[in-house]
N, C-alpha and C positions, 0 to 999 in steps of 0.2 A: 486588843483581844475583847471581846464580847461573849456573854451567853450564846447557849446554843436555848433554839427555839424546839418546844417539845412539843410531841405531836403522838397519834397514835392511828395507825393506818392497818390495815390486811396485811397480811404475810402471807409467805407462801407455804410455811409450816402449820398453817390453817388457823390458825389465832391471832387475836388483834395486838400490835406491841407498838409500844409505847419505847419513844428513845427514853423518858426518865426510871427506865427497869433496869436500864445497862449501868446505873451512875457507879462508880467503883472501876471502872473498864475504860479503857482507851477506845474510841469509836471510830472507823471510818465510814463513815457515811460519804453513799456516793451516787450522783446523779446521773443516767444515763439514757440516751433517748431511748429503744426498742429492744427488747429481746429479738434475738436470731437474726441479729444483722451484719454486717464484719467486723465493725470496729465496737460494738459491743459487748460479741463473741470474745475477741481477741482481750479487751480488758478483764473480762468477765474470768476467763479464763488464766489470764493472767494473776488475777487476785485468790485463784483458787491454787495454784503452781506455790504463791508464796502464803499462802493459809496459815501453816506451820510457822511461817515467820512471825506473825500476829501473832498466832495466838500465845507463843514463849515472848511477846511483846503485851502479854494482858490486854492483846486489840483485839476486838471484833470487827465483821466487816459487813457492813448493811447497805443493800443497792438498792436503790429507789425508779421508778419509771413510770409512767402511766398506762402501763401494759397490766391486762387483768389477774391475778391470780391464777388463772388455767395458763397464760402464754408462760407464766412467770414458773410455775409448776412444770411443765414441758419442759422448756428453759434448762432449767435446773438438771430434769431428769433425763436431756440427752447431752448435758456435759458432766455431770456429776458435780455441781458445785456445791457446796457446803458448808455456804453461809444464807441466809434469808434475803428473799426478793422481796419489797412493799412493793404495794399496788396505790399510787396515788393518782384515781381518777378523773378525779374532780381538781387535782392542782394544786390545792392551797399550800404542800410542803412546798410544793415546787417554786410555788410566787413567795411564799416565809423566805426562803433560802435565798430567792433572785438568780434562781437558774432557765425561769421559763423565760425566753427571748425572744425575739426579733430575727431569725436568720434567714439566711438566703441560700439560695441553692439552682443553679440554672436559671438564672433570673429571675427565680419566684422568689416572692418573699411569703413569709412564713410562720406563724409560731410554732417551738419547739422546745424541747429541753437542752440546755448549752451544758454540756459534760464537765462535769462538775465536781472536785472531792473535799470533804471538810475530815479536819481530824479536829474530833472535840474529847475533851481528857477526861479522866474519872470525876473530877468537880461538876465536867457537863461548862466547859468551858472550848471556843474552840479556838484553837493552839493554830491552826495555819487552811488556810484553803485556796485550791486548784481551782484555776475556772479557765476557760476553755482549752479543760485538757488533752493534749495532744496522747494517745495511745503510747506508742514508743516509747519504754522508760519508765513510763506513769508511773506504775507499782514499785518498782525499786525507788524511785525519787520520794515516795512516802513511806516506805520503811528506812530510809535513810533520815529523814526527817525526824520519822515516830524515835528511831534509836538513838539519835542526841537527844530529841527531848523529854527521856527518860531519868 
C-alpha cells in the first residue's frame, strides 16, 4: 500500500479541489480517457447507478480526463451525473498515477489515458487499484472490494 499522491485540478462544480479536502472519506478516484464516448458513457453511468452505494459506503467518486471543464460540464449535464469531473490538461495527475500510456489502436500507436480506478481510504491511503479496466463489472467489482474493506 502506498500514499496517494495529492494534487488539485478544475472541477466541473467550478472550483479548484484538491484530493487532500476529501481525507476522512473513502475515494474513488477514476481515470478515464474522453467524455461522451461508449465505454466512458457506459462507466460513467454506471458509477452514477451505484452513487447511493458510495455514498452509505462514506465514498466519494472523482473522474479524472483530460477533457476541459465545458466537455466535462456537458458531460455531466446530459446524463445527470453527480459526482465531480477534474479536468487534467496538462497531465501531470495523469503521469503521478501512471495512467497516461503507450496504447494502440488500429495499428497506430498512441498516448492516452489507460482506464484506471484507485480506492484511496480516509488516511488518504490507497487500499487497491484497477488498471486497465475492463467496463463490464467494473463498478460492482469496487464496491464489493470498498464493502470488505470497511
Amino acid at each position: 500500500m502506498k500514499n496517494s499522491i495529492d494534487f488539485t485540478l478544475p472541477g466541473s462544480n467550478g472550483e479548484n479541489v484538491s484530493l487532500s479536502e476529501f481525507k476522512g472519506k473513502n475515494i474513488i478516484l477514476y481515470f478515464y480517457p474522453r467524455d461522451n464516448t461508449p465505454g466512458c458513457t457506459r462507466e460513467a453511468c454506471e458509477f452514477k447507478e451505484s452513487y447511493t452505494k458510495f455514498e452509505n459506503s462514506n465514498a466519494l467518486v472523482l473522474g479524472i480526463s483530460k477533457d476541459t471543464i465545458k466537455k466535462h460540464v456537458n458531460f455531466i449535464e446530459k446524463f445527470q451525473l453527480p459526482f465531480i469531473l477534474l479536468s487534467d490538461a496538462v497531465g501531470k495527475v495523469c503521469e503521478d498515477y501512471g495512467v497516461w500510456k503507450l496504447k494502440k489502436m488500429a495499428g497506430k500507436e498512441y498516448m492516452g489515458i489507460e482506464r484506471s480506478t484507485f480506492l484511496i481510504n480516509k488516511e488518504g491511503i490507497i487500499l487497491k487499484e484497477w488498471r486497465k479496466v475492463k467496463v463490464a463489472g467494473h463498478v460492482e467489482e469496487v464496491l464489493q472490494f470498498l464493502s470488505q474493506s470497511e
